[in-house]
SEVO-405276 format. One line per field, with one value per residue: residue number from 1; residue in three letters; y, z, x of N, C-alpha, C, O, CB in turn. Coordinates in steps of 0.1 Angstrom, whole numbers, padded with zeros to 4 digits. Atoms other than C-alpha are relative to their C-alpha. Glycine has a CB too. Layout:
! residues N
seq = (NUM	...)
type = (ALA	...)
n.v = (Y	...)
n.w = (Z	...)
n.u = (X	...)
ca.v = (Y	...)
ca.w = (Z	...)
ca.u = (X	...)
c.v = (Y	...)
c.w = (Z	...)
c.u = (X	...)
o.v = (Y	...)
o.w = (Z	...)
o.u = (X	...)
cb.v = (Y	...)
cb.w = (Z	...)
cb.u = (X	...)
END
This chain:
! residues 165
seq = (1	2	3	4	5	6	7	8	9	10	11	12	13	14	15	16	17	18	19	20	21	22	23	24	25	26	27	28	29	30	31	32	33	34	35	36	37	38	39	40	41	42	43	44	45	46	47	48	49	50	51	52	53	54	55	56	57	58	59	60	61	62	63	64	65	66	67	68	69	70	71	72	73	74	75	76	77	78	79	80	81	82	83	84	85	86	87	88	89	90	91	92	93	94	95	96	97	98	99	100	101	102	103	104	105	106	107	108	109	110	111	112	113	114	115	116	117	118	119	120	121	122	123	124	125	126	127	128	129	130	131	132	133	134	135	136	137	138	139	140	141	142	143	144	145	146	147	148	149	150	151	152	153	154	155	156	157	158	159	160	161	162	163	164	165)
type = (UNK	UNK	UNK	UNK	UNK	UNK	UNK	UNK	UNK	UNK	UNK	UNK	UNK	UNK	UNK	UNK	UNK	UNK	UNK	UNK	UNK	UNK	UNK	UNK	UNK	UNK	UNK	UNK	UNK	UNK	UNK	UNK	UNK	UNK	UNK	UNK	UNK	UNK	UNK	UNK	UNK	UNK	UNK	UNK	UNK	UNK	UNK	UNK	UNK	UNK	UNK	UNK	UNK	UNK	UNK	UNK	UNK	UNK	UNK	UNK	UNK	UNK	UNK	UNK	UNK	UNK	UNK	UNK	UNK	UNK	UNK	UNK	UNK	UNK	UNK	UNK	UNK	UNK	UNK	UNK	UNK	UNK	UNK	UNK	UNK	UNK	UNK	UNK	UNK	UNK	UNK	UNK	UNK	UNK	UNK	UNK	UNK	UNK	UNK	UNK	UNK	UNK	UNK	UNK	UNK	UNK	UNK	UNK	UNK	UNK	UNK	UNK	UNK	UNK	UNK	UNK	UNK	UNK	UNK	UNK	UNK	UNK	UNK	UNK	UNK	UNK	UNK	UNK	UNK	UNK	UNK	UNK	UNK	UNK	UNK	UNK	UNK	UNK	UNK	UNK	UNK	UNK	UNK	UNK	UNK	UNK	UNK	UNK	UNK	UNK	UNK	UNK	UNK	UNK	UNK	UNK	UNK	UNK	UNK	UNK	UNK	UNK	UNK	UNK	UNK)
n.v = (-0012	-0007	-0010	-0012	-0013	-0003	-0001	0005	0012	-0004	-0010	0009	0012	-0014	-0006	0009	0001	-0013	0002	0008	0002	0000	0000	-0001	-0015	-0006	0013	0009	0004	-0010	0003	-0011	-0005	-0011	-0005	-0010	-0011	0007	0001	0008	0003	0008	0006	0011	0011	0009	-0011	-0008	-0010	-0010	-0007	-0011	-0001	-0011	0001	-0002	0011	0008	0013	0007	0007	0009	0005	0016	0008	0013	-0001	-0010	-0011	-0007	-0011	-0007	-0016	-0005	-0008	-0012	-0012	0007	-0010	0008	0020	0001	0006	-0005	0007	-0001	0015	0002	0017	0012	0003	0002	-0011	-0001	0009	-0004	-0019	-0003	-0003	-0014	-0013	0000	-0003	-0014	-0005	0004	-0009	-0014	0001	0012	-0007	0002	0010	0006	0015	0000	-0001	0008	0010	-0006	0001	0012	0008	0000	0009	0017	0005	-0008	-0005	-0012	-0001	-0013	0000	0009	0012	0003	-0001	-0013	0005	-0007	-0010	-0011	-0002	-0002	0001	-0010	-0006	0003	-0006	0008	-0004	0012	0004	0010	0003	0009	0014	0004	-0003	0014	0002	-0002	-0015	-0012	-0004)
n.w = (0000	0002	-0008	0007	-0003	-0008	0002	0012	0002	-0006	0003	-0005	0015	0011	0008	0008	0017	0004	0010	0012	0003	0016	0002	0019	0006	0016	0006	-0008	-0014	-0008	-0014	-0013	-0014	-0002	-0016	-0002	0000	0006	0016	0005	0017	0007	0006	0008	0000	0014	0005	-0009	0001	-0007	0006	-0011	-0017	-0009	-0008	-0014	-0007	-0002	0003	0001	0010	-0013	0011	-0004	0008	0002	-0009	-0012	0002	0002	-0009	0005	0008	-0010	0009	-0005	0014	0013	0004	0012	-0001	-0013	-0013	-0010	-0015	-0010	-0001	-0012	0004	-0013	-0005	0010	0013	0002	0009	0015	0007	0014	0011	0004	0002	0011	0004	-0001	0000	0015	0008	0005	0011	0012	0012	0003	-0010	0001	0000	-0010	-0009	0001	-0010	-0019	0003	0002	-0012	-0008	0007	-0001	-0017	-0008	0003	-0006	0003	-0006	-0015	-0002	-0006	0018	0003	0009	0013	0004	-0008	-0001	-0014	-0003	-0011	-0002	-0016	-0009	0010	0014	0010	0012	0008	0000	0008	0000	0007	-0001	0013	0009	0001	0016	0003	-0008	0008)
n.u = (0009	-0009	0005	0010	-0001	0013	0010	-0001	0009	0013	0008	0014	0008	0003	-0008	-0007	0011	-0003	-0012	0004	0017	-0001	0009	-0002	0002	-0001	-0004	-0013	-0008	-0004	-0002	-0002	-0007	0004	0006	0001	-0016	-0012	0002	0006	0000	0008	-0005	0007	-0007	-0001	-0005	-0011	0000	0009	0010	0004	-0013	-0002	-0016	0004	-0007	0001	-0003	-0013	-0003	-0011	-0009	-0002	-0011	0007	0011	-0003	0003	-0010	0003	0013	-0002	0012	-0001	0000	0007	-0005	0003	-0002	0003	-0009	0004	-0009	0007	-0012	-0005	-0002	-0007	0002	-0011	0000	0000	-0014	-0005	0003	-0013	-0008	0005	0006	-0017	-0008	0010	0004	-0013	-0003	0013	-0001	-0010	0006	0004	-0009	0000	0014	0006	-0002	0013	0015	-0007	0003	0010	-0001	0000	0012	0014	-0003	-0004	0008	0013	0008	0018	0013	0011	0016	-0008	-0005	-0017	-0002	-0008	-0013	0002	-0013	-0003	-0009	-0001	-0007	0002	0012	0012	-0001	0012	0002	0009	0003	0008	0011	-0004	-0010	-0005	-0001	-0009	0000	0002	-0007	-0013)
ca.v = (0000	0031	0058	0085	0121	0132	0124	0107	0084	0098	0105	0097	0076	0111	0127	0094	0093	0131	0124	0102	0102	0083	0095	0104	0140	0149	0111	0099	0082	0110	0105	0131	0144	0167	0180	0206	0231	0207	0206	0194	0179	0164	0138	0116	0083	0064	0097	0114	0142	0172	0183	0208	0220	0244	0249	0247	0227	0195	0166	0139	0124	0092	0084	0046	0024	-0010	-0015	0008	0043	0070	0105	0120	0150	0170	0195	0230	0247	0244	0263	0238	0212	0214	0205	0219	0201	0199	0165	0148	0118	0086	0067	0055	0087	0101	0067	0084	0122	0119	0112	0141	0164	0149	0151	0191	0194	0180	0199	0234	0224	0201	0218	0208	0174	0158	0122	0129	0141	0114	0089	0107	0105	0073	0063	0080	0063	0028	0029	0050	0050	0080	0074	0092	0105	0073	0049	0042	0040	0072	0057	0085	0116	0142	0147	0172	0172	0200	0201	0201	0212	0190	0198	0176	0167	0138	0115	0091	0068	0053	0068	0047	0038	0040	0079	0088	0102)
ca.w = (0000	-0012	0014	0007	0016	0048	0041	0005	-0008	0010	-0015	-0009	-0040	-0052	-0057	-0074	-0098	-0100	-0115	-0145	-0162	-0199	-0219	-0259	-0273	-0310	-0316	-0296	-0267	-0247	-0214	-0185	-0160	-0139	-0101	-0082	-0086	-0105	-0140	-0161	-0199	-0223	-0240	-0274	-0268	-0300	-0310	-0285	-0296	-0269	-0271	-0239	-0212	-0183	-0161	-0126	-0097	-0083	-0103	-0101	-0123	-0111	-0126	-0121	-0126	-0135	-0104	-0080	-0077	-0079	-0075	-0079	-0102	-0083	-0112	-0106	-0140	-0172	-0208	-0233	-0246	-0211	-0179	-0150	-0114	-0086	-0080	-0047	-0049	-0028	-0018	-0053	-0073	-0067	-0086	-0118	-0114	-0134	-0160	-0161	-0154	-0184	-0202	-0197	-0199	-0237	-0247	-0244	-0276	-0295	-0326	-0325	-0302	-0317	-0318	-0280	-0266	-0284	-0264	-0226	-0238	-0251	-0213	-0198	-0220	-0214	-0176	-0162	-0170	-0166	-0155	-0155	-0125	-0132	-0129	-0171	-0182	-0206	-0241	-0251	-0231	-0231	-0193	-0179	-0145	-0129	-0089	-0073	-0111	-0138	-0171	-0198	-0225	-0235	-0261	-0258	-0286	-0288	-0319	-0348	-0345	-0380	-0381	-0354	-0369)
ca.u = (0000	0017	0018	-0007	-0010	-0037	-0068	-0066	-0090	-0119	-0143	-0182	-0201	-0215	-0186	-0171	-0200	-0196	-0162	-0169	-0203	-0204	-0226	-0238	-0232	-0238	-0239	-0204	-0193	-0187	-0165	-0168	-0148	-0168	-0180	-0182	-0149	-0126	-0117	-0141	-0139	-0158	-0143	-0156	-0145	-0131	-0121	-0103	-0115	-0127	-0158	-0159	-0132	-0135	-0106	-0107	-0086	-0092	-0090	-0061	-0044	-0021	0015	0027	0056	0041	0018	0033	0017	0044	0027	-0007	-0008	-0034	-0045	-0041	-0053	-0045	-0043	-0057	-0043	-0021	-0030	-0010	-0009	0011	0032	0024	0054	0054	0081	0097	0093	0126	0136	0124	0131	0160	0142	0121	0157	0172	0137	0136	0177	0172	0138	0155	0175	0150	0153	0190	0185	0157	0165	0181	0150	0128	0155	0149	0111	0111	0128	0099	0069	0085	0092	0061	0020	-0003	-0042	-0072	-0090	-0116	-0081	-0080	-0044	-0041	-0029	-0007	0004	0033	0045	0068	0076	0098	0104	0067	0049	0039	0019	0009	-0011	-0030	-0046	-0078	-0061	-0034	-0005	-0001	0033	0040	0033	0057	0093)
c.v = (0012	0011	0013	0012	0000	-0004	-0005	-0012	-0003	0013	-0003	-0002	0013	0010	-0006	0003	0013	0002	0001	-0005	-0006	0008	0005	0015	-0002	-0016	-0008	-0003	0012	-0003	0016	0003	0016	-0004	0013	0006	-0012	0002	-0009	0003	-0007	-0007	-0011	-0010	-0006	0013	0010	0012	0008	0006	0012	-0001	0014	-0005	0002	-0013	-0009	-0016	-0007	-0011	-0012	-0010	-0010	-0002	-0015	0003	0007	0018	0007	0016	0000	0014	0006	0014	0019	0011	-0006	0014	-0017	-0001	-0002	0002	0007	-0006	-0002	-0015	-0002	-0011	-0002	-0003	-0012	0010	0007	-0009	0011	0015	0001	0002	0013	0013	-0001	-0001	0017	0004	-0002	0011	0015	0001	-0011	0001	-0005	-0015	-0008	-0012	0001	0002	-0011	-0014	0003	0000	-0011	-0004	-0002	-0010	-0015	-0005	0002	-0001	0009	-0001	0011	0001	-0014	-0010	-0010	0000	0008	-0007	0006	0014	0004	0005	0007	-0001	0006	0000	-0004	0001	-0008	0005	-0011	0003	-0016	-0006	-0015	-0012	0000	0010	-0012	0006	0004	0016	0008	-0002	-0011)
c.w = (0000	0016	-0007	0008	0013	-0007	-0015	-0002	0007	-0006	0003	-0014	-0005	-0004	-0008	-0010	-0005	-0008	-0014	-0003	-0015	-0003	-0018	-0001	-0013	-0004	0005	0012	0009	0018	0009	0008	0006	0017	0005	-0001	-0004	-0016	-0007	-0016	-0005	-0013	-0013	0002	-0015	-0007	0007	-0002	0011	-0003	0010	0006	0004	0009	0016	0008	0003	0001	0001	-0003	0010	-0015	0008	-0007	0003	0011	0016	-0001	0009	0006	-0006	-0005	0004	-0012	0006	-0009	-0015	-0012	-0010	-0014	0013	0012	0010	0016	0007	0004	0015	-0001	0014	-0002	-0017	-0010	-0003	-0007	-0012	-0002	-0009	-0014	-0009	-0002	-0012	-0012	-0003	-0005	-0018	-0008	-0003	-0014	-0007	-0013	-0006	0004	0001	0000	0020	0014	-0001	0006	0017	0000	0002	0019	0012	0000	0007	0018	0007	-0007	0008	-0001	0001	0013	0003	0000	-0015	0001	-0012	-0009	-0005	0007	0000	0012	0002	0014	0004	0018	0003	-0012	-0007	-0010	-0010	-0010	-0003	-0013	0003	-0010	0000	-0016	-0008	0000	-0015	-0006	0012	-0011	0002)
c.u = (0009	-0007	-0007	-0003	-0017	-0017	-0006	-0010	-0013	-0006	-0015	-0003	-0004	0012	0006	-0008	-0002	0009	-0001	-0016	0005	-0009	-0003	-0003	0002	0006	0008	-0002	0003	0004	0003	0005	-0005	-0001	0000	0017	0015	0000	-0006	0002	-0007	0009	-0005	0006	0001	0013	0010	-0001	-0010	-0008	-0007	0014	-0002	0005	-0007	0012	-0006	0001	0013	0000	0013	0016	0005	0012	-0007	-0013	0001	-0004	0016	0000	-0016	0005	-0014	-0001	-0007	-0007	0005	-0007	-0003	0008	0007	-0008	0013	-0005	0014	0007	-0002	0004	-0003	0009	0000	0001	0014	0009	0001	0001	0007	-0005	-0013	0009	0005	-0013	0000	0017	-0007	-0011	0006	0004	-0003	0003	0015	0004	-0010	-0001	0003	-0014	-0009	0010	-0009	-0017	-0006	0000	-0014	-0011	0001	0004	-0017	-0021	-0005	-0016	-0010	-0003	-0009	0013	0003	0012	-0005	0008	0009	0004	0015	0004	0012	-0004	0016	-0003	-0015	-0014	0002	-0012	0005	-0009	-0002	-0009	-0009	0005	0016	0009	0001	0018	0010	-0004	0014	0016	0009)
o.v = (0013	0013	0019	0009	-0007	0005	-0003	-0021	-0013	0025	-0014	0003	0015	0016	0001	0008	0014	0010	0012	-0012	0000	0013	0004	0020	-0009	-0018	-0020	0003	0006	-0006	0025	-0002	0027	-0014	0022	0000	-0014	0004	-0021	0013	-0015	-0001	-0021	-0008	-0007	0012	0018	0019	0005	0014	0018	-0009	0024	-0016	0008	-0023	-0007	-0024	0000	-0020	-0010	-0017	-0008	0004	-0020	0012	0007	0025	0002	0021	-0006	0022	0001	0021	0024	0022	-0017	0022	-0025	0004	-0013	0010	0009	-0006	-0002	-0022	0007	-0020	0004	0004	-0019	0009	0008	-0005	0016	0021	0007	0011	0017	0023	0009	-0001	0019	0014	0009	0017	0020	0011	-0019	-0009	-0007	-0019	-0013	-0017	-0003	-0002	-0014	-0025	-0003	0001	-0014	-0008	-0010	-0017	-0022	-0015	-0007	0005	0011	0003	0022	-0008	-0016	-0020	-0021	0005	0005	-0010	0000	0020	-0004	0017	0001	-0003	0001	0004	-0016	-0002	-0011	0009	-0018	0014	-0024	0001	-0025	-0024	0008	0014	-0024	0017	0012	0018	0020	-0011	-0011)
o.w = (0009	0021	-0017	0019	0011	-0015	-0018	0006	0007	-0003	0009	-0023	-0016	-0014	-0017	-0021	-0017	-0018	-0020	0004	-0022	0007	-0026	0003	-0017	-0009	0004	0019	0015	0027	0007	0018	0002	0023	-0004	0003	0002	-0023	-0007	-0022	0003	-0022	-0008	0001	-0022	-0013	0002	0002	0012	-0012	0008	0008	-0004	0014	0020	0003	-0002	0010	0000	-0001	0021	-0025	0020	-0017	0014	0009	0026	-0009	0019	0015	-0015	-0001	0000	-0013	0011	-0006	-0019	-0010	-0013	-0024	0016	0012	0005	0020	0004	0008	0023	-0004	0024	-0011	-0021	-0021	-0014	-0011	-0015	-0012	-0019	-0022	-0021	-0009	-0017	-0023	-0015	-0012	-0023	-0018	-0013	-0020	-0012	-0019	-0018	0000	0011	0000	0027	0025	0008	0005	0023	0012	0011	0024	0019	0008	0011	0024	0013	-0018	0020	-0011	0007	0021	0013	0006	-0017	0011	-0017	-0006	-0010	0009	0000	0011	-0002	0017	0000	0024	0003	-0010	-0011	-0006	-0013	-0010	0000	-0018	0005	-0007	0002	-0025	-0005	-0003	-0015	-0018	0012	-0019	-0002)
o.u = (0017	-0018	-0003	-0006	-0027	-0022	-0018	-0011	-0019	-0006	-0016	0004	0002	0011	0011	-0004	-0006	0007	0000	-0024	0013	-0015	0006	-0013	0011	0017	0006	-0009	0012	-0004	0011	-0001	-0002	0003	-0001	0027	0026	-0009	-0003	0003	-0013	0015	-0009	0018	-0008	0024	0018	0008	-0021	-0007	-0018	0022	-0001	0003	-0017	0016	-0018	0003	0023	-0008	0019	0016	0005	0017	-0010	-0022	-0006	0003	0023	0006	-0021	0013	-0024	0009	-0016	-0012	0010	-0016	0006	0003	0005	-0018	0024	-0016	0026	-0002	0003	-0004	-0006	0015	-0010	0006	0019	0020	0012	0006	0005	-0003	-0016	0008	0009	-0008	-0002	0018	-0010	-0009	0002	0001	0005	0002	0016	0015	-0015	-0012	-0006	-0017	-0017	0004	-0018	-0020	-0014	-0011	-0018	-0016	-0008	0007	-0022	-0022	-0003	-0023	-0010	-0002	-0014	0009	0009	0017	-0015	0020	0018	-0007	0024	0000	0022	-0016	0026	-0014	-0016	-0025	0013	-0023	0015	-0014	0007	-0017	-0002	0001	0024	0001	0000	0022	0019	-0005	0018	0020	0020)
cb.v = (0000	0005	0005	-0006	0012	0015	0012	-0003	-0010	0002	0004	0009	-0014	0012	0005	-0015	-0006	0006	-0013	-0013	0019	-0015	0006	-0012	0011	0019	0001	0006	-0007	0011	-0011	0001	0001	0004	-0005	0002	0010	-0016	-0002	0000	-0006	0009	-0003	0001	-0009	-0002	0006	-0003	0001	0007	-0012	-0004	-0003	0007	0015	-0003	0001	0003	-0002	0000	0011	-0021	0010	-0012	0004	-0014	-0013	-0001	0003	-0001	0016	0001	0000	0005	-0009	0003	0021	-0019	0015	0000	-0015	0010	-0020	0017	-0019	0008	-0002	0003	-0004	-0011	-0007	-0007	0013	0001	-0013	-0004	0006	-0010	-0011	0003	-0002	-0014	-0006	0005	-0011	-0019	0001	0007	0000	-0002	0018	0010	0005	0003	-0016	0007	0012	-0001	0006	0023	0004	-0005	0006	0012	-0002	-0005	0013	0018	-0010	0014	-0008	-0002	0013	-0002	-0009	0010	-0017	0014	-0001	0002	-0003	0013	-0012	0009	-0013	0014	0020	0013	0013	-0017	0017	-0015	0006	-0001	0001	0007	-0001	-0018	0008	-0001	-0009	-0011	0004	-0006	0014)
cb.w = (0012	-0018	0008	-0004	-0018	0002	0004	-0001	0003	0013	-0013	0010	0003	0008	0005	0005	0002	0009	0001	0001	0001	-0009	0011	-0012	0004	-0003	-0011	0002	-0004	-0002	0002	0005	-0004	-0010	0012	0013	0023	0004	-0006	0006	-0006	-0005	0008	-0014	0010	-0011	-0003	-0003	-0012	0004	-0003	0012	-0003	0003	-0005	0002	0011	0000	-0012	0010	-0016	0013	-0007	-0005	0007	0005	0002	0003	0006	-0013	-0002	0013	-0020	0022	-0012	0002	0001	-0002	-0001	-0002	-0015	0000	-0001	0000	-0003	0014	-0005	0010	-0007	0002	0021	-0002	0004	0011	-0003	-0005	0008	-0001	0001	0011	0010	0001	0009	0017	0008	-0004	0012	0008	0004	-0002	0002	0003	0010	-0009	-0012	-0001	-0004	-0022	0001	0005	-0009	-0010	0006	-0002	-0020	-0012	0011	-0003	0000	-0008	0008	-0006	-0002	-0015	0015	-0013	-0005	0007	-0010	-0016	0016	-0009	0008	-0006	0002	-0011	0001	0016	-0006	0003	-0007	0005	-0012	0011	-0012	-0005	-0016	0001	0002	-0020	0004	-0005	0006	0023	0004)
cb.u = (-0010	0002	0012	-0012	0000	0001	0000	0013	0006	0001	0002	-0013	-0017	-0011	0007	0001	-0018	0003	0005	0010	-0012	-0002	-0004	-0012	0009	0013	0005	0013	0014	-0013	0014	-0005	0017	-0013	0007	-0009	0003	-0001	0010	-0012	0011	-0011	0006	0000	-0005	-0020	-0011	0014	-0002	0004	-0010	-0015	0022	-0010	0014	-0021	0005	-0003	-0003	0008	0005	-0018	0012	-0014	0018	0011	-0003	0018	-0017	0003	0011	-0012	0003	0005	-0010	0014	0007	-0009	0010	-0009	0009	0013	-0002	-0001	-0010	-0006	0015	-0009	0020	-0009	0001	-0008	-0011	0006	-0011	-0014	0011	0009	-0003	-0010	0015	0012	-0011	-0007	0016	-0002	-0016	0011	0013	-0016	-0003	0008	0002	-0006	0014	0010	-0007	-0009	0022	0008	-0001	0015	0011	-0007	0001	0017	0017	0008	-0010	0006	-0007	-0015	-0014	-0018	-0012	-0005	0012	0008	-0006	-0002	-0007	-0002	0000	0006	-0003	-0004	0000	-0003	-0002	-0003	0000	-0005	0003	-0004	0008	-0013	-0006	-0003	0012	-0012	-0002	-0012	-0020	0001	0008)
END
């Protein structure tokens, strides 16, 4: 049982189901992330495409190494497509820091360091998963992580391999 911050994991059944609602907009799948004063999105499923977002704190997001939780990304705001949240690690996360230092060392100078970055990237993708609030594994997602702040982006499908450089 990973150690977990005060008061963690006490939410009541209405706010759970508050969370995550499916449901069908303008024809799709539509997954929900909503409640009171958290960030809420509207998501097509299949499609990955957003079909709403208003900003706000609350939600958290959970980054893993295999079956060990690592930190919660407790979301702070965000400018779409980025997400902004504050890191609260557990014992294990300092494992993988580096990889977010040498992640951000290489990004200043992608332009000149572009297979090096898509290496320190790579290490991230293949060591680490990043879930939703509802406990899904996130199929594709761009994660920095800096000190106590992380921002990201994310995609509902998976990439076709075969498209990336």
């Amino acid at each position: 049982m990973p150690n977990r911050p005060a008061g963690a994991g006490r939410r009541t059944t209405a706010r759970r189901a508050a969370e995550q609602r499916d449901s069908t907009a303008h024809g799709r799948k539509v997954r929900r992330y909503e409640g009171p004063g958290v960030f809420q999105l509207s998501v097509a499923r299949g499609t990955g495409s957003v079909l709403a977002v208003r900003e706000g704190p609350g939600q958290t997001w959970k980054l893993y190494q295999g079956d060990k939780l690592l930190a919660d990304l407790v979301v702070t705001g965000g400018d779409f497509p980025w997400l902004n949240a504050r890191v609260e690690a557990y014992c294990g996360f300092e494992d993988v820091r580096p990889l977010f230092a040498e992640e951000l060392r290489v990004v200043e100078d992608i332009n000149d360091e572009t297979d090096a970055w898509q290496a320190a990237y790579d290490a991230i993708r293949t060591t680490l998963t990043l879930r939703y609030p509802d406990g899904a594994e996130v199929p594709e997602f761009l994660l920095h992580i800096d000190g106590h702040e992380a921002w990201w982006r994310w995609s509902d499908e998976p990439f076709d391999d075969a498209a990336k450089p």
